[in-house]
C-alpha positions in Angstrom: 134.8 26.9 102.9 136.8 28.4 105.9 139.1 30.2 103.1 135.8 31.7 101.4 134.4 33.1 104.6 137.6 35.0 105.5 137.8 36.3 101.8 134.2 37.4 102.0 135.0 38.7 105.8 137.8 40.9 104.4 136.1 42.3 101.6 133.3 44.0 104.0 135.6 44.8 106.0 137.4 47.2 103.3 134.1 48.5 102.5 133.2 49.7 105.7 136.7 51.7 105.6 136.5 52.7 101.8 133.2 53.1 99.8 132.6 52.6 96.2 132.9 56.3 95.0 135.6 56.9 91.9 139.2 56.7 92.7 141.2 58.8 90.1 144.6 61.0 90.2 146.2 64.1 88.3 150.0 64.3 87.7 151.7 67.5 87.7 155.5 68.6 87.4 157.2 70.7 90.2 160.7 72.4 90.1 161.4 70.0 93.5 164.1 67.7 92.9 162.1 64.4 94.8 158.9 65.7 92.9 159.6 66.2 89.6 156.4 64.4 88.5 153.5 63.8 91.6 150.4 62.1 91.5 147.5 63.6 93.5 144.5 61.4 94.0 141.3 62.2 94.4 137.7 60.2 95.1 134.6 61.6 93.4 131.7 60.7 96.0 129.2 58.8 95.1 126.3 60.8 94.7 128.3 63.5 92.2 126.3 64.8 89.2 127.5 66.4 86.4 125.1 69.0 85.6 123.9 71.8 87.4 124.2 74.9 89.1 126.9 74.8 92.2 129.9 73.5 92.8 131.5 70.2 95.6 133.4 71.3 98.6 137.1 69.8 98.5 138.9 68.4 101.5 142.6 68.0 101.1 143.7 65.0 103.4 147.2 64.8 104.3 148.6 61.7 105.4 152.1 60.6 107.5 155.4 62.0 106.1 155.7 60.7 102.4 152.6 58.9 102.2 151.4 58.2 98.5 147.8 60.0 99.2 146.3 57.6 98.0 145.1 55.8 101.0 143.4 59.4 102.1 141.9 60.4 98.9 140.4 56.4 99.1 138.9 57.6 102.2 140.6 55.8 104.9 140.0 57.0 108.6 136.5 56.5 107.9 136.4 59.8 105.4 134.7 58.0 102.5 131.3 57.6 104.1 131.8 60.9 105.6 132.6 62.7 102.0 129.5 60.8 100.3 126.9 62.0 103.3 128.4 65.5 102.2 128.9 64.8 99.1 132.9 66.0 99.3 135.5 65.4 97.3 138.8 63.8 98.8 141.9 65.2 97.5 145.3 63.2 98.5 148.5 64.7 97.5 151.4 62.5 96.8 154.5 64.7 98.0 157.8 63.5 99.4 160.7 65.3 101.2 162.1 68.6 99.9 160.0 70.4 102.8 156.8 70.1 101.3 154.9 70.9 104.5 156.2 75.0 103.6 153.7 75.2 100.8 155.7 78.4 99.7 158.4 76.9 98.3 156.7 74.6 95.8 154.0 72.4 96.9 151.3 74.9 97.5 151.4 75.7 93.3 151.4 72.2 92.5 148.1 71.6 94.9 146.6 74.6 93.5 147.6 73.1 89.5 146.5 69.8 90.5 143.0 71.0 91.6 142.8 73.4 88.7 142.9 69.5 86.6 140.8 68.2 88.6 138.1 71.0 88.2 138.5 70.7 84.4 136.6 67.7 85.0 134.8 67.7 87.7 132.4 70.7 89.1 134.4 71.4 92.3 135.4 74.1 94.0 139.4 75.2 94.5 139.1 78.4 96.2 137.2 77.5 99.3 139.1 74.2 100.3 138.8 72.0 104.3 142.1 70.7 105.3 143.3 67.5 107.9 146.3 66.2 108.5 147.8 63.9 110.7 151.5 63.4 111.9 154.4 64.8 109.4 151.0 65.8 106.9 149.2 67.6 110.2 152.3 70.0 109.6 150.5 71.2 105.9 147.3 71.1 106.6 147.7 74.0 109.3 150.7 75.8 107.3 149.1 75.7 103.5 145.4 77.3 105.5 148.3 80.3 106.7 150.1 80.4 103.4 147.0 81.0 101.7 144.1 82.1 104.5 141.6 83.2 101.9 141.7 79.4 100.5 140.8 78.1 103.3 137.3 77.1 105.2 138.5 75.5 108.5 141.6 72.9 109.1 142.3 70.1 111.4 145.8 69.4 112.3 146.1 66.3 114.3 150.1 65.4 116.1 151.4 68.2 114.8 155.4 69.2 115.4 155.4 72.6 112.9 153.1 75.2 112.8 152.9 78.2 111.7 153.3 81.5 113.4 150.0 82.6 114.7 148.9 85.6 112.7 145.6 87.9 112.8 145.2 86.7 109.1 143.4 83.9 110.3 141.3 85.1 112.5 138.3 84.1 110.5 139.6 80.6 109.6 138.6 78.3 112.0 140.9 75.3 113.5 140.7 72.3 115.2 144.4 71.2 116.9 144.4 67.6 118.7 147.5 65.6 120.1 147.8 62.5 122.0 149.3 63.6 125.9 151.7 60.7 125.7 153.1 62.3 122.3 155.2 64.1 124.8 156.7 66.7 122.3 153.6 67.2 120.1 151.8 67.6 122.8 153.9 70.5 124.2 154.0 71.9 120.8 150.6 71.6 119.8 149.4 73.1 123.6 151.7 76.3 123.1 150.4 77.0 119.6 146.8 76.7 120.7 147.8 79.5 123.2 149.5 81.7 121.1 147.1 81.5 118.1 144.2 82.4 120.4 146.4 85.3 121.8 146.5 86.4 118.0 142.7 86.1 117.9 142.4 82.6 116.1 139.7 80.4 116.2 141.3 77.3 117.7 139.7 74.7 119.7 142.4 72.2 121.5 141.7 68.6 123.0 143.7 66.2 123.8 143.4 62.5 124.6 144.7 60.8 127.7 147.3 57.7 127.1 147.5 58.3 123.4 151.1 58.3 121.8 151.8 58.9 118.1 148.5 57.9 117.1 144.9 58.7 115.7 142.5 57.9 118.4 139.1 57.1 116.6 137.5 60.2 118.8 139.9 62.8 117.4 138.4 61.4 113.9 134.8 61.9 115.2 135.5 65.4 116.5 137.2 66.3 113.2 134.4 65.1 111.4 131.8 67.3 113.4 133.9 70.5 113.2 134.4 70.2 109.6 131.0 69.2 108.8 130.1 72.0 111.0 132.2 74.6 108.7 131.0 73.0 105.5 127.4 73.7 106.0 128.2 77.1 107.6 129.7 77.9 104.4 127.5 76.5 101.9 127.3 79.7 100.3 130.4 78.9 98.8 129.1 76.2 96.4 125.8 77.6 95.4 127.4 80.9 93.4 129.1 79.2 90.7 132.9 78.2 90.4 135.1 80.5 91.6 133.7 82.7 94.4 133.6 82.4 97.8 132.0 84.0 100.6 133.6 84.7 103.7 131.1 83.7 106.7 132.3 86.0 109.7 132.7 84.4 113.2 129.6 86.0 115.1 129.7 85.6 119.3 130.0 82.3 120.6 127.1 80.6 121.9 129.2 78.2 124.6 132.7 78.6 126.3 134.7 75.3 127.1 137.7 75.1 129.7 140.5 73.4 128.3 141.8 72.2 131.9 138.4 70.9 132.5 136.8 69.2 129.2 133.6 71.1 130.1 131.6 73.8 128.7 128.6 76.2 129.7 126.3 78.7 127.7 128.4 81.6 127.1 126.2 83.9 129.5 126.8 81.2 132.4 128.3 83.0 135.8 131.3 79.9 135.3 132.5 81.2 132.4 134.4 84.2 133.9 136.3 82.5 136.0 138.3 80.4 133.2 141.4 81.2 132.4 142.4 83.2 129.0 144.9 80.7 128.2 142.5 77.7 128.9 139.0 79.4 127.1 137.7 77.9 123.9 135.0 79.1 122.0 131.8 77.0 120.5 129.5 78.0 117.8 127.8 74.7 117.9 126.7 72.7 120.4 127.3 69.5 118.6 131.2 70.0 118.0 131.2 71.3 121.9 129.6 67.8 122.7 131.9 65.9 121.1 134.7 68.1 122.3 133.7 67.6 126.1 131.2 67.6 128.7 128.3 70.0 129.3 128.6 71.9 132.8 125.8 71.7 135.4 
């Protein structure tokens, strides 16, 4: 009996981390001498239908160095529910070694084949694509958005050690850069990209969490979730023109300012917001992601 309860026990566990929707994968051949033959999985959510008009958003999930994907494509991190309530596909590349993380030099074809597969399929959409990553796959998602920016809706890169050199090209792709402060170096990292990139004009917002090391702290998860939500709805233009075409949805002005030195944020018109430093400002179209992010000033 005790042996039933624990099997039962563990199987809703796994469902509250995983949810029911399609599991499937593409293979494709690369040039790369550790990839001659990768799998790429991907999870169709649940709610998917066939026919009709639009297209399904993709988000591309990294995992650690070498992971298989599958585990992220499955939805782990809490993703599936998250993809199903969005009705989101989860794509999980399967790369290992041979610098995969510079998507220029072979990876970035084979995502771009893989979802081209995928698509014969399935109704989604490959040329307006969300990114996360975390630890050695935090390193793509934030380098495959600036190899090809026009791809690209937002990105999350999460204990990050290589970025890639801030650019006005993305200006108008939004990104979302977290790091544990006891990660010593990917904190220092991650904290001077966020400043140059904003000195180049991108859109990042930066938090970091107290007494975190090389971790995923289950609040860097919920703010990802919010700013890519966030993104996806602000571009749902993007799936209601057919396959193929994309619409580029400007930045606008920000409607609150955040300090980074602070964790708080005012209305962008608030007399406080002059007196934060260039370095330290962060900008908020939402007030949802700016809750999540920190704490509203009085």
């Amino acid at each position: 009996m005790r042996g039933l309860v624990i099997l039962i026990a563990g199987i809703l566990l796994l469902t509250t981390q995983y949810s029911i929707g399609a599991l499937k994968h593409v293979t494709v051949k690369t040039k790369a001498k550790s990839n001659y033959k990768v799998k790429v999985y991907y999870r169709v959510p649940s709610g998917y239908q066939q026919k009709g008009r639009g297209s399904y958003r993709v988000l591309v999930i990294f995992g650690g160095r070498n992971c298989s994907g599958r585990g992220q494509a499955a939805g782990s991190l809490g993703f599936a529910r998250w993809a199903d309530e969005h009705d989101i596909f989860l794509v999980g590349p399967g790369f290992t070694d041979s610098d995969y993380w510079y998507p220029e030099k072979w990876s970035g074809k084979a995502l771009l084949k893989a979802l081209k597969l995928i698509k014969k399929q399935y109704r989604i959409n490959d040329t307006r694509l969300l990114y996360y990553g975390y630890s050695g796959g935090s390193q793509c998602s934030n380098l495959f958005p600036a190899w090809r920016p026009q791809l690209c809706v937002a990105w999350v890169s999460h204990a990050c050690g290589v970025w890639h050199q801030p650019t006005s090209r993305m200006r108008d792709i939004p990104g979302l850069v977290t790091c544990g402060d006891a990660d010593f170096m990917r904190y220092i990292l991650s904290r001077n990209f966020a400043e140059k990139a904003r000195s180049k004009g991108e859109l990042i917002i930066w938090k970091s969490f107290p007494n975190h090391p090389h971790d995923v702290p289950p609040d860097s998860i919920k703010l990802a979730k919010k700013f890519l939500s966030y993104h996806h709805k602000r571009n749902i233009g993007d799936l209601q023109y057919g396959f193929g075409k994309g619409i580029l949805v400007r930045r606008g002005k920000p409607k609150y300012i955040g300090d980074d030195q602070e964790g708080q944020f005012w209305r962008a018109n608030s007399i406080y917001v002059k007196y934060i430093d260039p370095e330290d400002r962060v900008e908020f179209f939402s007030k949802d992601i700016a809750l999540v992010w920190g704490k509203e000033g009085k």
